[in-house]
N, C-alpha and C positions, 0 to 999 in steps of 0.2 A: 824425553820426547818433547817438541818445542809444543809450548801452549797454543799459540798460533794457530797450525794444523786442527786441533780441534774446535776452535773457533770458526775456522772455515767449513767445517764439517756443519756445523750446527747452522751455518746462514747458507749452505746449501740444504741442508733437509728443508730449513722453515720457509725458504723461500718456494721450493718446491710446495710446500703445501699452500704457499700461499697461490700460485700458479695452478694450481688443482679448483681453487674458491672460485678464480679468476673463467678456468675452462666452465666449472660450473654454470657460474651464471650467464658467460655467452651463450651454452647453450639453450639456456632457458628463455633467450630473447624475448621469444614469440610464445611462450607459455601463461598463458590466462592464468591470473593471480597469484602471477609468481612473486618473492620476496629477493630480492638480492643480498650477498652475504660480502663482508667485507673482512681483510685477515689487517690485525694488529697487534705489530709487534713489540716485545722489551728486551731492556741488555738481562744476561741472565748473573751469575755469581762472580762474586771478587775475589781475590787471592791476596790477603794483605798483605803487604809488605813491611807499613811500617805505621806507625797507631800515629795519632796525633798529640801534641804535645805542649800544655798548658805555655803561657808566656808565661816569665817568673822576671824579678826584680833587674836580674844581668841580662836577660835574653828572650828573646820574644819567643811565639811558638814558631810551631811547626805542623802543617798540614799531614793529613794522615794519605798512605801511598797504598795503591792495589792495583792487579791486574787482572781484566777482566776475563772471564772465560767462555766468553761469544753471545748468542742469544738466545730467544726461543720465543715460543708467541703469546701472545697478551690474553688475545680474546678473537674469536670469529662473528664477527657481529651481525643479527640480521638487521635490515635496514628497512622498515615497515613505513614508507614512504608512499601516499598516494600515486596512481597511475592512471596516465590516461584514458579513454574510454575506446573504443571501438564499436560501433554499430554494426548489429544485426539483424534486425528485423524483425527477429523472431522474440514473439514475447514475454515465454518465460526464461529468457536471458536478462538475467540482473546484473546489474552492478550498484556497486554502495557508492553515493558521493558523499564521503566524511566523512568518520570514524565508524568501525565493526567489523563484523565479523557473520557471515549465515554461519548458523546449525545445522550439521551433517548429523546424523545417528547410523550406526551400521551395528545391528544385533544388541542394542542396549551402548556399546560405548561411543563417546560423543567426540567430534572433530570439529572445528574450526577453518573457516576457508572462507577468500574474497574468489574465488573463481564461480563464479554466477550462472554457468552451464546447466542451466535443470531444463526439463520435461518433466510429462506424466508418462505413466507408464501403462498398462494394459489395464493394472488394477486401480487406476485414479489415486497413485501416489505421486508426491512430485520428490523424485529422485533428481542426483548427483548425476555425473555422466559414467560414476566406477556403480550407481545403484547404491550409494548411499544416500539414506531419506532424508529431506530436508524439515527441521522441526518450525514450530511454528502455533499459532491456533485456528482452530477450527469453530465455526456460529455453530450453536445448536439448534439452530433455524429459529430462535424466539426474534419475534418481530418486534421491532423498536415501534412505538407507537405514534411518534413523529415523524416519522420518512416510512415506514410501511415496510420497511427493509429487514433481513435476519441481520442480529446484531451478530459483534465478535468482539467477546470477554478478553483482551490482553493483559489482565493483570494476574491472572491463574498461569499455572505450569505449561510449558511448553510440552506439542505433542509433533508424533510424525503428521506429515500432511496429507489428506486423502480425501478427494470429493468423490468418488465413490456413490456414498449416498446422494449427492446432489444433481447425479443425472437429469432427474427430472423436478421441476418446482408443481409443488402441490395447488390445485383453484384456493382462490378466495373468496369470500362472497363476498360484495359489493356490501359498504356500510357508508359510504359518505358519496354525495355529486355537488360538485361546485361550479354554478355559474358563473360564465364570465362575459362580458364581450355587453351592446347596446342595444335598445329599445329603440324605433327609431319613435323622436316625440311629437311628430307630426301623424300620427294614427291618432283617428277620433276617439274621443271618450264615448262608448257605445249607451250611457247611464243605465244599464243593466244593475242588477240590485242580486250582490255574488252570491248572497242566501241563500239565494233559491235554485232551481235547479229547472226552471219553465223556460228560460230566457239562455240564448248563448250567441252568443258574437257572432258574425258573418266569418268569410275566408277573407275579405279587404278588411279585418278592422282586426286580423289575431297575430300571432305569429306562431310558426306550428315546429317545433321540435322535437325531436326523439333520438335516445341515449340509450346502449349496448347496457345491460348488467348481467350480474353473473351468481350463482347459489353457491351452496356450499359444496354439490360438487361438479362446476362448474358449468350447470349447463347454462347456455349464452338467454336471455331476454330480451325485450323490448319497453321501455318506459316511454311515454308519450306527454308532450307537454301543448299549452295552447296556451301562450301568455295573451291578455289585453287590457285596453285600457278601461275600467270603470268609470271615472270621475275626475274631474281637477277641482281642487279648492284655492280659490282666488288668494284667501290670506287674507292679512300678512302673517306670516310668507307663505304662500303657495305652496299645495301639496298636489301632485299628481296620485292618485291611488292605480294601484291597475291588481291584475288578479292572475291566476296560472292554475287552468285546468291539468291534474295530472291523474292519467289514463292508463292501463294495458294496454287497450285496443286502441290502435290509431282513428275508429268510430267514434270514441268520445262517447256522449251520451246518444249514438245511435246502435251503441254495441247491445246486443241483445243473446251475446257467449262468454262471457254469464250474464244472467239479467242483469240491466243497469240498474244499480243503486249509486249514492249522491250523496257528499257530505261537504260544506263549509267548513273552513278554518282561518280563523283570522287570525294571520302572521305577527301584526303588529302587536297583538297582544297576549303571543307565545303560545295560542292554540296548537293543543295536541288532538289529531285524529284518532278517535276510537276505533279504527279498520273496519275491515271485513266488506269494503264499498270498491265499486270499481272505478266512480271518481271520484277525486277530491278536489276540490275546488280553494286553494291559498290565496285566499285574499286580502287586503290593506299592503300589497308592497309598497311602500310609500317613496316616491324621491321629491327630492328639496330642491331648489329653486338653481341649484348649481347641476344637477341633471345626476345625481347619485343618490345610493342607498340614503334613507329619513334616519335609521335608525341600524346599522349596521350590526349590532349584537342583537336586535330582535330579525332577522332576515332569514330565519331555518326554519325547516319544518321536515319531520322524522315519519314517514310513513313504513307499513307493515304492510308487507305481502307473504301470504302464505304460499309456501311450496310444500307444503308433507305430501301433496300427491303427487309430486315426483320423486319422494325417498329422500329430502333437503333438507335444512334445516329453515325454520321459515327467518325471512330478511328484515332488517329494522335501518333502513335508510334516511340520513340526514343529508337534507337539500338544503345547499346554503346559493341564496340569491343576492348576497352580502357586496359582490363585484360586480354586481350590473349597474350600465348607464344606461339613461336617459337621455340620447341630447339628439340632436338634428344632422341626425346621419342615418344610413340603411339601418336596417339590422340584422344584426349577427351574434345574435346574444346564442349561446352554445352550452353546454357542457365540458369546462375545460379540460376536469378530471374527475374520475371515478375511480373506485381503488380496488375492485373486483379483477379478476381476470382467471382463464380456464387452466387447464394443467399446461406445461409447457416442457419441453424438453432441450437438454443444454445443447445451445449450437456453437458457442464461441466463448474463448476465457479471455480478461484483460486484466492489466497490473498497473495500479496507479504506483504513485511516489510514496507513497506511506505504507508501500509494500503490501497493499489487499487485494486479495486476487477476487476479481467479479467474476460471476458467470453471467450469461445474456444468453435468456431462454425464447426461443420460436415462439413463445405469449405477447412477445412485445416487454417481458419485466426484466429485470438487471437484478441481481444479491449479494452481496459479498458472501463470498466461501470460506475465504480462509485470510491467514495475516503472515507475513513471515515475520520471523524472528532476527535479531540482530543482539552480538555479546560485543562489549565492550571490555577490555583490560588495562589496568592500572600502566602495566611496564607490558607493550607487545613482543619488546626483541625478546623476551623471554619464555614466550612459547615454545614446545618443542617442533620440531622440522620432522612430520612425518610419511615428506614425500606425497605426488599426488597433488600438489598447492595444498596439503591438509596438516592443520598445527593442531596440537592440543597441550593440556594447562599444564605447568610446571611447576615447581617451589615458587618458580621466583617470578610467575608471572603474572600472580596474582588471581583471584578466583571472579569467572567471568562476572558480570553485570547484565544481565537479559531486559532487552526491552521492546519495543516496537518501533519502528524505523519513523524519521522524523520528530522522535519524541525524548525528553530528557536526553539532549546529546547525543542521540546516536546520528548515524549518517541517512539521508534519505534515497531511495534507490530508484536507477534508473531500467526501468524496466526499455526491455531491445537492444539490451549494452550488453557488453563484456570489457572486464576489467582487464588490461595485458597488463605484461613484465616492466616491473620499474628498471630492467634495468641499460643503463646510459652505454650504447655501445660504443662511444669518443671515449667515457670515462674509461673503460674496462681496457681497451686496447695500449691509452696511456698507462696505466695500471701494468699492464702485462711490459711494456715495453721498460718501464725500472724494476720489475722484478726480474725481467732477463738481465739487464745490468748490473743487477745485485748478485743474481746466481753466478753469472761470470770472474762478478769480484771476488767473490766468496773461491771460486775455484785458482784463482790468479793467486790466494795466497798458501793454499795446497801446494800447489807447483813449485812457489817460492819458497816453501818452507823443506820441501823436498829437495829443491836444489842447495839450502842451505846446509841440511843435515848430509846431503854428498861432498858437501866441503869440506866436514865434519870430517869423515870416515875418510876423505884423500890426504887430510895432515899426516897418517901415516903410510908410506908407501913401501 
């Protein structure tokens, strides 16, 4: 039987299969985080004819002769090529721009996938769209003590994702108020003498403030301020002194619920109030001759209010006066921030670029929840294909790399995106269009080799 013939045989199967890759991935055009696959072929076995043959003194050599016996395929390659994005609005729709992979987990074993389609789900998971969980870590609500915020450990094992417990954020009590904003420095120096407590400013010579705080378990206060000016010292250099009644009662010392008591503290020279007074009276805030803080690390002062009669824990507040001006403008010298605030309940979740998902609770406060996770792999065409846009590891794909998006190489994610199909619909149609020319050939010498072998069998008639 002519060799031929089954050489045709063999570039019509493969081509066939390669036609199959081809249908494949058209179909997937529009499939979020799909991988396109590509078929690659080789000639397959020789049939020697005749070996090769040393040159020798008389006679040169001689090439060595074979016939091939058709082909077969190389490899099916996937092709883990970036893709472009697609907007959706919706915000726990991710995508990665640059290298990874999310973590799916379904019953303990783990999947791999750029299709970025998640939600929560009824029980505060954030699942896959088949309800595979997406891993990740989660804060254990410990508050970083520089931003006031729950931290979230990335360097620990990845877990499923579930805010669940974060419905609602717990009160703080109020432990710091920092002023900000100007004195205006055209208010008379009243030369009251802040020691004492006979003597108190007019309503034209003060400025009267009061700031929201909050206990430990949340219920809201009032804190009352009355900054003025004491004194100027000529110098050199001139010092402005001024003073800051701080109150409960918006009375000041005409509050008579609880009986008024009265204590001095001079700021400038780090006095601490011994409590238990219903004013305090902070005096020496001193500014310099450029209209700010004298003395910017001496500017705080830490009072104590007891709450045990409402069941609290009692408050220990540092007032810092560190960012106030002095110059020749209104004033609006304020409370810029205070870090208390009452319970709150989650209203809305967001996803930045480094993959942390905030909640933003009805208190007015923000937290991060949680992190997602992102794997990186040495060789990705080597993943397995297991349907779904879902890969997981292989021999040869090497064992993933977990990290946090943004960091050490991996990609940073676009939160309202979805990743589609890398794949090229020009390319695949050219594709399809020489594997039909191949499968044709391939059967053009079937026919021919059939026709040759009835030539065969008509030598005898």
């Amino acid at each position: 039987m002519m060799r031929s013939m089954y050489s045709g045989v063999s570039g019509l199967k493969n081509h066939q299969t390669r036609m199959d890759v081809i249908g494949n991935n058209i179909a997937n055009v529009n499939t979020a985080g799909f991988k396109k696959s590509r078929v690659v072929f080789k000639d397959s076995l020789y049939q020697s004819i005749r070996g090769a043959a040393r040159a020798t003194g008389a006679r040169g050599g001689t090439n060595p002769m074979a016939v091939g016996l058709g082909m077969t395929l190389s490899s099916i390659d996937q092709i883990h090529t970036p893709s472009p994005t697609t907007v959706t609005n919706k915000m726990t729709d991710l995508a990665i721009n640059g290298n990874g992979y999310f973590i799916v987990d379904n019953g303990g074993e783990t999947f791999y996938t750029r299709a970025g389609a998640f939600d929560f789900d009824v029980n505060g998971n954030l699942v896959a769209a088949n309800g595979y969980r997406v891993r990740g870590w989660v804060t254990d609500k410990t508050i970083d003590p520089n931003t006031g915020k729950w931290m979230i450990d990335a360097s620990g094992d990845t877990v499923p994702i579930n805010i669940w417990n974060f419905k609602t954020s717990p009160p703080r009590a109020t432990t710091e108020m920092l002023f900000a904003g100007n004195l205006d420095s055209n208010l008379p120096a009243t030369g009251i003498d802040p020691t004492t407590d006979t003597d108190h400013p007019d309503e034209d010579e003060s400025v009267v403030r009061y700031k929201e705080y909050f206990d430990s378990l949340g219920n809201k206060q009032t804190l009352y301020f009355r900054f003025f000016k004491t004194s100027v010292d000529a110098g050199p250099p001139p010092v402005s002194h001024w003073a800051c009644d701080i109150s409960l009662s918006r009375d000041f010392e005409n509050s008579t619920d609880p009986p008024y008591s009265f204590e001095a503290v001079d700021v400038a020279a780090g006095g601490t109030p011994t409590g238990g007074t219903t004013m305090i009276r902070a005096y020496n805030i001193d500014f310099n001759e450029l209209g700010s803080i004298n003395d910017p690390d001496n500017a705080t002062i830490t009072i104590g209010i007891d709450r045990s009669a409402a069941g609290a824990d009692d408050l220990s507040i540092t007032i810092d006066f560190a960012a106030l001006t002095q110059l020749n403008d209104e004033s609006d010298a304020r409370v810029d921030r205070q870090d208390g605030y009452t319970q709150g309940s989650l209203s809305s979740i967001t996803v930045d670029s480094n993959g942390v998902i905030q909640g933003v609770y009805d208190n007015g406060t923000t937290n991060d929840l949680a992190r997602v996770a992102i794997a990186t792999f040495e060789n990705p065409a080597g993943l397995l294909q297991k349907g779904g846009s879902l890969f997981q590891v292989s021999n040869n794909s090497g064992d993933p790399r977990v990290g946090a998006p943004g960091e050490q190489g991996m990609g940073e994610v676009l939160p309202g995106n979805l990743e589609m199909s890398n794949v090229d619909l020009s390319e695949e149609f050219t594709d399809m269009i020489v594997t039909q020319r191949g499968f044709q050939a391939n059967s053009r010498i079937i026919t021919t080799s059939d026709e040759m072998l009835q030539e065969l069998v008509n030598l005898k008639r």
